[in-house]
C-alpha positions as a Markdown table, in Angstrom:
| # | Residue | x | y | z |
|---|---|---|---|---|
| 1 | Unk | 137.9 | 101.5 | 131.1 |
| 2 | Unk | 134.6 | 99.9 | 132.8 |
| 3 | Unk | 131.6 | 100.4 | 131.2 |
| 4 | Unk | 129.1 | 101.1 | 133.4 |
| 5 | Unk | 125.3 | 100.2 | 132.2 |
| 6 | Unk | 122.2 | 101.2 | 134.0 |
| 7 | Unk | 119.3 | 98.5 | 134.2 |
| 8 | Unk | 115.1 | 99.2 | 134.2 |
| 9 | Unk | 113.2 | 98.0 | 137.1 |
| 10 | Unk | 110.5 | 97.5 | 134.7 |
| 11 | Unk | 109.9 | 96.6 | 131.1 |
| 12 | Unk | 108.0 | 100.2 | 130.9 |
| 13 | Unk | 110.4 | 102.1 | 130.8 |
| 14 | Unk | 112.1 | 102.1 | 126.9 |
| 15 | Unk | 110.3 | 104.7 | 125.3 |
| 16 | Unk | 113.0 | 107.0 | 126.6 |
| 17 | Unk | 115.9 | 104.5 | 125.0 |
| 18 | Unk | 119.5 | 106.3 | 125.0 |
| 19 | Unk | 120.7 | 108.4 | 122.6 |
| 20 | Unk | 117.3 | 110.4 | 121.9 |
| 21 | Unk | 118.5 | 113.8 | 123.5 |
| 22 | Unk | 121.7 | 113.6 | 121.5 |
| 23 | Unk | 120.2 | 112.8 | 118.4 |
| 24 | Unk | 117.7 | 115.6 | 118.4 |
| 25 | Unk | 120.5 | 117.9 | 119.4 |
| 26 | Unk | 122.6 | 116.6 | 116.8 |
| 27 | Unk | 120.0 | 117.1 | 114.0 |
| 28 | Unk | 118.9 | 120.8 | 115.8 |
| 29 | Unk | 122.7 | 121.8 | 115.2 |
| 30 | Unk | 122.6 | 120.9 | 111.6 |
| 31 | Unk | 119.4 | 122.7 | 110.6 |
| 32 | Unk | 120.6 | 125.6 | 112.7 |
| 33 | Unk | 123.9 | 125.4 | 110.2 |
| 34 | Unk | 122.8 | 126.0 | 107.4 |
| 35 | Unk | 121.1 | 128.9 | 105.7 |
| 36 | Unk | 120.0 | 129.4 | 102.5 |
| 37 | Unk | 122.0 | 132.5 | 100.3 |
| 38 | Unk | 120.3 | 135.0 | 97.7 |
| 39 | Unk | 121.1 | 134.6 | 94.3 |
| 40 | Unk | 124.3 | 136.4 | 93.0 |
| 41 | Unk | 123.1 | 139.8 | 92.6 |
| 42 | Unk | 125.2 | 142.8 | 90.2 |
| 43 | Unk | 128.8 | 142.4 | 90.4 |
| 44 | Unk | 129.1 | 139.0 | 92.1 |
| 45 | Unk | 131.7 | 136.9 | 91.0 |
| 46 | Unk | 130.6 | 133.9 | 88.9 |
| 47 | Unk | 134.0 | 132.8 | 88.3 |
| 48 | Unk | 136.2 | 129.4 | 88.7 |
| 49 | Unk | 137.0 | 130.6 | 92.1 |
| 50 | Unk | 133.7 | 131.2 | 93.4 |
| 51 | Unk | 131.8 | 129.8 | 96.4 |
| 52 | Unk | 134.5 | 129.4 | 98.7 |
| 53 | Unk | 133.5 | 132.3 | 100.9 |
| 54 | Unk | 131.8 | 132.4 | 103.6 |
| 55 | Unk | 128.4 | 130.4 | 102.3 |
| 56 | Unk | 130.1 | 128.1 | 100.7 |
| 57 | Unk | 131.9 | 127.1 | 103.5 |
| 58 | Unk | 128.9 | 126.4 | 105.2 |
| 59 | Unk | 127.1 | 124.5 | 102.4 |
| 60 | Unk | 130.3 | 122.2 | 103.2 |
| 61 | Unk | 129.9 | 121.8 | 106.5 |
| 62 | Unk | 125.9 | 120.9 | 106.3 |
| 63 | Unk | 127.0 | 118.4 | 103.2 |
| 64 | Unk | 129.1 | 116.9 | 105.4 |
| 65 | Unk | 126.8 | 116.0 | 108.5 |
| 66 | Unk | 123.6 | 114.8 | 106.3 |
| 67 | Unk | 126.0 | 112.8 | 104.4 |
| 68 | Unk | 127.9 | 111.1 | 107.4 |
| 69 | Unk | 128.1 | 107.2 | 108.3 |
| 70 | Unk | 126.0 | 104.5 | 108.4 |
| 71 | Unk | 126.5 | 104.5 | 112.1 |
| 72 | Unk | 125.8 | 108.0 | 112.3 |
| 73 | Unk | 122.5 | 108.0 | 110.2 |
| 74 | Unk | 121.3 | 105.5 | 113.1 |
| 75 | Unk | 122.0 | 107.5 | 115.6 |
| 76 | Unk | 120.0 | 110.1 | 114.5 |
| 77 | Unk | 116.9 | 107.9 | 114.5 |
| 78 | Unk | 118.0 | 107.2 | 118.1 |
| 79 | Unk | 119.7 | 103.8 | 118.0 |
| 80 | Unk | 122.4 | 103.5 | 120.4 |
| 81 | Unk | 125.7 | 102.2 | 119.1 |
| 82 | Unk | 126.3 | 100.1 | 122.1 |
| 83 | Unk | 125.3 | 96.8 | 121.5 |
| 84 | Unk | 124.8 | 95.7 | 124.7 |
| 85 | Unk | 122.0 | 99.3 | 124.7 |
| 86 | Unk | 120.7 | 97.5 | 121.7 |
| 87 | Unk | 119.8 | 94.2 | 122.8 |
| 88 | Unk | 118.7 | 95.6 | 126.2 |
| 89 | Unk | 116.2 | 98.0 | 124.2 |
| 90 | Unk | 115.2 | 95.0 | 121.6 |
| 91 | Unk | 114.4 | 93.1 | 124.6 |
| 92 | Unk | 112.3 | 95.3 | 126.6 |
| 93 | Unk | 109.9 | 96.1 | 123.4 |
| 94 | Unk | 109.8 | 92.4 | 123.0 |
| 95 | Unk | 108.9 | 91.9 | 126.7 |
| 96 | Unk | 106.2 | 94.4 | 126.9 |
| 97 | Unk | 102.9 | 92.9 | 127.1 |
| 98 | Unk | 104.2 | 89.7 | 126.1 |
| 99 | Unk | 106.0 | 87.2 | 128.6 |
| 100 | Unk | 108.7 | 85.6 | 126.7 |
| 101 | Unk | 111.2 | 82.7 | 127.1 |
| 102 | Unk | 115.0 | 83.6 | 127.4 |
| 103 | Unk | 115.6 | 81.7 | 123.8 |
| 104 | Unk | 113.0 | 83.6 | 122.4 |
| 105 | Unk | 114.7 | 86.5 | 123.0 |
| 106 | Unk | 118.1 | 85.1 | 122.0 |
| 107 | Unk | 116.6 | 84.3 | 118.4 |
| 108 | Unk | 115.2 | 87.7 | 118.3 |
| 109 | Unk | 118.5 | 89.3 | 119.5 |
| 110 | Unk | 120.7 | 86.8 | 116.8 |
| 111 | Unk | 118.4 | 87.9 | 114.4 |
| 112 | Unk | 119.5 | 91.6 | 114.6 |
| 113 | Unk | 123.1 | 90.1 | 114.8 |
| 114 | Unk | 123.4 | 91.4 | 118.0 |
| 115 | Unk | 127.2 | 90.6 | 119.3 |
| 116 | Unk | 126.6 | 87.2 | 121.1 |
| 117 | Unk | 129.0 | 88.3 | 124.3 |
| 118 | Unk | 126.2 | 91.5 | 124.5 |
| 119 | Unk | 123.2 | 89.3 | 124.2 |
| 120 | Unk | 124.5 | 86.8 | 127.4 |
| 121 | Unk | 125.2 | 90.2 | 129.3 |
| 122 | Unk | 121.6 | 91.4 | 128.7 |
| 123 | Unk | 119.8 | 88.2 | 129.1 |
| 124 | Unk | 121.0 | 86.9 | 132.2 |
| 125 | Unk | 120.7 | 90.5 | 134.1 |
| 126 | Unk | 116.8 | 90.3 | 132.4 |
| 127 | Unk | 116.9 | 87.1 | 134.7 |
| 128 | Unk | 118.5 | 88.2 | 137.6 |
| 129 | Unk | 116.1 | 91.0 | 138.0 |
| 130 | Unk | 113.0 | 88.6 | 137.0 |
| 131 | Unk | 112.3 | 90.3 | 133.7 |
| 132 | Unk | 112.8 | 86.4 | 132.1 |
| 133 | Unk | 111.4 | 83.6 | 134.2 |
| 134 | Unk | 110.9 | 80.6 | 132.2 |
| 135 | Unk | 109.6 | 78.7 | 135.3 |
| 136 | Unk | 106.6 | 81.1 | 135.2 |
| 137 | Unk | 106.2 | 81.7 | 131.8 |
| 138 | Unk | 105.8 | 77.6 | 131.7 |
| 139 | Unk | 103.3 | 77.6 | 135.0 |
| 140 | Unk | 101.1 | 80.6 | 133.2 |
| 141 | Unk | 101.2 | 78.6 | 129.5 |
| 142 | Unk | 99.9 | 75.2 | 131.0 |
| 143 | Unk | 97.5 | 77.3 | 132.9 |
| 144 | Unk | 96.2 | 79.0 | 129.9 |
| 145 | Unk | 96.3 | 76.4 | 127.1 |
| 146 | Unk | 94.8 | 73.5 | 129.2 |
| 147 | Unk | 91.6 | 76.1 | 130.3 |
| 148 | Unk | 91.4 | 78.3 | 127.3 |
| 149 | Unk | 92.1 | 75.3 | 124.6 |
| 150 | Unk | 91.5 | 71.8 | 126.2 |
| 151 | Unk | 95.2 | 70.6 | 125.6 |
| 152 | Unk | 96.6 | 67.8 | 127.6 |
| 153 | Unk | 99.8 | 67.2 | 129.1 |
| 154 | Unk | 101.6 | 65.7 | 126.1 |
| 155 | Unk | 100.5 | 69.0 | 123.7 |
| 156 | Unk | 101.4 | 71.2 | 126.7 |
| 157 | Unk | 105.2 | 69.7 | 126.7 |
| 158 | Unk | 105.7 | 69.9 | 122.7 |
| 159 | Unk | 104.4 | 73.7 | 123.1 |
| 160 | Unk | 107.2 | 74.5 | 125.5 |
| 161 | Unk | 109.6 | 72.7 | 123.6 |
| 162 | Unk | 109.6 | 74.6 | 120.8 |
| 163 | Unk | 109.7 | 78.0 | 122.7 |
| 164 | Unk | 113.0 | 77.1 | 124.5 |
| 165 | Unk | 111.9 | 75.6 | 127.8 |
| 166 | Unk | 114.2 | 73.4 | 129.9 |
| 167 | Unk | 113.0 | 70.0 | 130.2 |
| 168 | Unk | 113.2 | 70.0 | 133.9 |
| 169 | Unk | 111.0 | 72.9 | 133.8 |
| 170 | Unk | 108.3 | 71.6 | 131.4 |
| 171 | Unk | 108.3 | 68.2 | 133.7 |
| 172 | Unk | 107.0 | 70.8 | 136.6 |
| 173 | Unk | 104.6 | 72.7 | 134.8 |
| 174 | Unk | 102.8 | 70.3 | 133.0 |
| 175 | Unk | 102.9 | 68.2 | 136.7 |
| 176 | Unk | 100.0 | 70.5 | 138.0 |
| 177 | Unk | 97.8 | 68.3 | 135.9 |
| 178 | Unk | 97.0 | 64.9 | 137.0 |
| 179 | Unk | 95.2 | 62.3 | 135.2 |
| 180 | Unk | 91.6 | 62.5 | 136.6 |
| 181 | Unk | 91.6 | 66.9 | 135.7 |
| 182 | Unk | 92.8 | 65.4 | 132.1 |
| 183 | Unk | 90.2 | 63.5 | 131.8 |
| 184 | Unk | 87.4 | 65.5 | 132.7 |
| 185 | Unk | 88.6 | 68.2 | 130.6 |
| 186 | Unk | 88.5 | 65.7 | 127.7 |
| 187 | Unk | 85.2 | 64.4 | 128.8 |
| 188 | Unk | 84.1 | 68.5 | 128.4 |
| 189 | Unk | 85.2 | 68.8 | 124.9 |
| 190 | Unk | 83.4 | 65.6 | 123.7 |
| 191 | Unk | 80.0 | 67.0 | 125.1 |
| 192 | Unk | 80.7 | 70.0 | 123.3 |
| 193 | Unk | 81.4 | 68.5 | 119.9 |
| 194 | Unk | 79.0 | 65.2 | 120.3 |
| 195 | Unk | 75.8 | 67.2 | 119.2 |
| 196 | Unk | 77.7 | 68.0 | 116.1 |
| 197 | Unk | 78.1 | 64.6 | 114.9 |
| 198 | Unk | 74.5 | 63.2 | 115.5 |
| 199 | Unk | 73.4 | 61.8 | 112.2 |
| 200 | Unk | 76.6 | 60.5 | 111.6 |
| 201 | Unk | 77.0 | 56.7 | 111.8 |
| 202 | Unk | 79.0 | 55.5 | 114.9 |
| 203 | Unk | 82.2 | 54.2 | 113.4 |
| 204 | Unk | 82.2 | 57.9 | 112.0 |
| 205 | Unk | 81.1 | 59.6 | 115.4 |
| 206 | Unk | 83.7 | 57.5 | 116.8 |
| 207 | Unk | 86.5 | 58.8 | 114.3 |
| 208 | Unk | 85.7 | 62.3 | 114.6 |
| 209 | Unk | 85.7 | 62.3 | 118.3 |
| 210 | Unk | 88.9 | 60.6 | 118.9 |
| 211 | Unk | 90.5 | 62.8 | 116.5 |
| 212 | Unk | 89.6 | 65.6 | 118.1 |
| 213 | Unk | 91.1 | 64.7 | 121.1 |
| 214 | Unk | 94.0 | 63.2 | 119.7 |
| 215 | Unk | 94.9 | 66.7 | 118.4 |
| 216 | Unk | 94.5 | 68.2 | 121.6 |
| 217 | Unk | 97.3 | 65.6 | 122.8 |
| 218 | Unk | 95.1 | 63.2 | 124.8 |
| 219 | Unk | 96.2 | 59.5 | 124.7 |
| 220 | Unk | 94.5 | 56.5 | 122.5 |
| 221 | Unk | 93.3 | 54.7 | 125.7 |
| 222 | Unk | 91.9 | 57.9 | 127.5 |
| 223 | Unk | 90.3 | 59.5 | 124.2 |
| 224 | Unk | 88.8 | 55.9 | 123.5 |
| 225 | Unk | 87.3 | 55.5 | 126.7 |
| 226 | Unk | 85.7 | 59.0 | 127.2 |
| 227 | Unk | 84.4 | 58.9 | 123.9 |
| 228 | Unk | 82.5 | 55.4 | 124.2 |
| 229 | Unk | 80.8 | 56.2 | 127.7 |
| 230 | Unk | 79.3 | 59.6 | 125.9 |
| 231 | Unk | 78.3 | 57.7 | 123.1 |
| 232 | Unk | 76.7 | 54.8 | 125.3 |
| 233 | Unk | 74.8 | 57.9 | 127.3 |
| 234 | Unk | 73.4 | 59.0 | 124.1 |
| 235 | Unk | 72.0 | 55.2 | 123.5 |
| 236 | Unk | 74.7 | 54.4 | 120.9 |
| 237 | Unk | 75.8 | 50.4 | 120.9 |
| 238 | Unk | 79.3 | 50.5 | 122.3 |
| 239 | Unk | 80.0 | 46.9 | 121.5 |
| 240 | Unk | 83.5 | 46.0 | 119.7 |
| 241 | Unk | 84.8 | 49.9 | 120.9 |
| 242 | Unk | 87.2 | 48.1 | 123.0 |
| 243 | Unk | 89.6 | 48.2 | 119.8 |
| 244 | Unk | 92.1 | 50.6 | 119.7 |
| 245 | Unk | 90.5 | 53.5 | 116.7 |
């Protein structure tokens, strides 16, 4: 038997996740089974053999379906059984908002133990339908962390590493900055941190500067160089900054 499997457009649409409308009517059918009896009244038997009428017989039945399976507990908090509905639906609350890699997503779906088989089935039909594009998710993070945060090229590419991202992919991304945008994003963070360090002996100035960039990823020659021509516009003496900090 083919299973067939039906597939969002968008990453909008899992608040209505199968097995909702079978779950409710499951849990409607038990409360409807059950009712609760009057206590014996005069001449009700109290015997060995009692409760096996009619009442009791229904007490059974409701014992049974609260008390059922593991499987069936999740399915009435609306968890599909289907693995392949899981990962789809673990995926598109983890995509909502949020651009993620496709090995982000495979972490997250091994973490749940989802069947490895099920989580190549989902992932790869997320790509086909552009739900994961790690090409863009790349172009938008360089983007983003080089404006928002000052990073340079070489703290962009250990970023991406860590979050799954193909080498080849990376190499493109971080390839929409050139040197001279480096270096006058570089040149911005020093202004804003030079007025902090006045007071501060050069060698110190020099140190905390250079630091700062070197955190941010930027090279010893290029931090080096950007830091001494601010210092020389402020009237610092420059001489012997030629060594490497």
């Amino acid at each position: 038997m083919t299973r067939r499997t039906e597939w969002p457009v968008s990453a909008t649409d899992h608040h209505t996740g199968p097995g909702r409308e079978s779950a409710a009517g499951h849990m409607a059918e038990s409360a409807d089974v059950y009712e609760p009896e009057a206590g014996p009244g005069p001449g009700h038997d109290t015997g060995p053999g009692a409760g096996f009428g009619e009442g009791a017989g229904r007490r059974a039945r409701s014992r049974t379906r609260s008390s059922g399976s593991p499987s069936s507990s999740r399915a009435e908090k609306g968890e599909p059984r289907d693995p392949v509905e899981q990962a789809r639906n673990i995926c598109l609350r983890l995509l909502t908002g949020t651009p993620r890699t496709r090995k982000q997503l495979a972490d997250a779906l091994r973490k749940r133990e989802i069947p490895d088989e099920a989580a190549e089935e989902v992932l790869s039909r997320f790509e086909d339908v552009g739900l994961i594009d790690d090409a863009a998710f790349a172009d938008a993070w360089v983007e983003s962390r080089h404006h928002g945060r000052g990073l340079a090229r070489r703290a962009l590419v250990r970023e991406l590493r860590t979050k799954g991202v193909d080498s080849t992919v990376i190499d493109e991304a971080v390839g929409q900055l050139d040197s001279e945008q480096e270096e006058a994003t570089a040149r911005e963070l020093v202004a804003r941190k030079l007025r902090s360090t006045r007071g501060l002996d050069r060698d110190k100035r020099l140190r905390r500067l250079a630091g700062m960039l070197a955190r941010k990823g930027y090279g010893e020659g290029m931090a080096l160089r950007v830091v001494r021509q601010a210092l020389e516009e402020e009237g610092e003496d420059t001489e012997g900054l030629d060594e490497p900090f």
